[in-house]
C-alpha positions as CSV (number, residue, x, y, z in Angstrom):
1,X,54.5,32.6,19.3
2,X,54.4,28.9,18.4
3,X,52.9,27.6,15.0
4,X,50.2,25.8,14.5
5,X,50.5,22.0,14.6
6,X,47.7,20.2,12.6
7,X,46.8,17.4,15.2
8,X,47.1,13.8,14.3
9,X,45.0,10.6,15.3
10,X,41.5,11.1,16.5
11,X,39.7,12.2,19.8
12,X,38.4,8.7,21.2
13,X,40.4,5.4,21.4
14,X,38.4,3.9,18.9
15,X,36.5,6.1,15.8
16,X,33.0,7.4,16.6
17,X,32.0,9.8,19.4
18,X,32.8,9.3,23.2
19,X,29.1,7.9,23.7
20,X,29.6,5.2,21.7
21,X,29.9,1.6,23.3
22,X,31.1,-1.4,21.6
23,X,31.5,-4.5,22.8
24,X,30.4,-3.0,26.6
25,X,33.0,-1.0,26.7
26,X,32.8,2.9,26.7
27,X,34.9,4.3,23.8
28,X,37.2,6.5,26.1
29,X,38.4,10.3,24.8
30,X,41.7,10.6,24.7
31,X,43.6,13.6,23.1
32,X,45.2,14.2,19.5
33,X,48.6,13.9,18.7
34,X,49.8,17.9,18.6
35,X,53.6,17.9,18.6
36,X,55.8,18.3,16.0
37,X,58.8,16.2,17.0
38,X,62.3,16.1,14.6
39,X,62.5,13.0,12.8
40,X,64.8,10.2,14.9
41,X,63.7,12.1,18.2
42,X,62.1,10.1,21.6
43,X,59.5,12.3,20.8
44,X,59.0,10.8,17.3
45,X,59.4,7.4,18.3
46,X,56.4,7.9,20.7
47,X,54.3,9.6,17.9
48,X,54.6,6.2,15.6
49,X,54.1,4.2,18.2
50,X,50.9,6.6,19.6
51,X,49.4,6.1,15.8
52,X,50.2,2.6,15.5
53,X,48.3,1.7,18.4
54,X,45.1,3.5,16.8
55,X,46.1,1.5,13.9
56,X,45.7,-1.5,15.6
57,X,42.6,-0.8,17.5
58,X,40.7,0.3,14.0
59,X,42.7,-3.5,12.9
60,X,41.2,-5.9,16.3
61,X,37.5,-3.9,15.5
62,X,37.4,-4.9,11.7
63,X,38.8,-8.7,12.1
64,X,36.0,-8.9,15.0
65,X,33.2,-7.5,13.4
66,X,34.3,-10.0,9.8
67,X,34.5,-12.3,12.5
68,X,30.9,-11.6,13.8
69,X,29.3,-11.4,10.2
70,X,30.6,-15.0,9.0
71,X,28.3,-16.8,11.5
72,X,31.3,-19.2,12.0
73,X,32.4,-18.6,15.8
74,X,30.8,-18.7,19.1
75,X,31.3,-15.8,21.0
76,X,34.6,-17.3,22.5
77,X,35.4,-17.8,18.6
78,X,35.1,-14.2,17.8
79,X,37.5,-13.4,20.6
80,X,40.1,-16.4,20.0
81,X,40.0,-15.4,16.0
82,X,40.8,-12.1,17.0
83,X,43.4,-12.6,19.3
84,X,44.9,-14.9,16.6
85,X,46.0,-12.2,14.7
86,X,48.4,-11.1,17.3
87,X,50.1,-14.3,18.1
């Protein structure tokens, strides 16, 4: 019988429930990280990378919505400061 693996990362691309919608977009489920891989393993490699992206979402959503509050950008100024961060 295999053990239990406590799941990592969340169940929806970005936090909140499925129904929620941000920007237009629907906030899609996806499924938990439940593997166990060895450290230095393909498998381990794809776990980082699978929990960096979710870093980087929860990043892009809390530079746009700073973005939003200051008053200072346009619509197409919200997007452009965002994508700043990334260049």
């Amino acid at each position: 019988m295999a053990d239990f693996v406590m799941p990592k990362g969340r169940m929806t691309i970005r936090s909140g429930t499925s129904s929620d919608k941000r920007n237009g977009r629907d906030n899609r489920r996806i499924r938990a990280w439940d593997f166990s891989p060895k450290p230095g393993s393909t498998i381990a490699k794809l776990e980082s990378a699978f929990l960096g992206a979710l870093t980087a979402v929860d990043a892009v959503i809390a530079r746009r919505d700073v973005a939003m509050k200051s008053g200072k950008f346009t619509a197409d100024g919200v997007s452009d400061d965002v994508f700043a961060i990334h260049t």
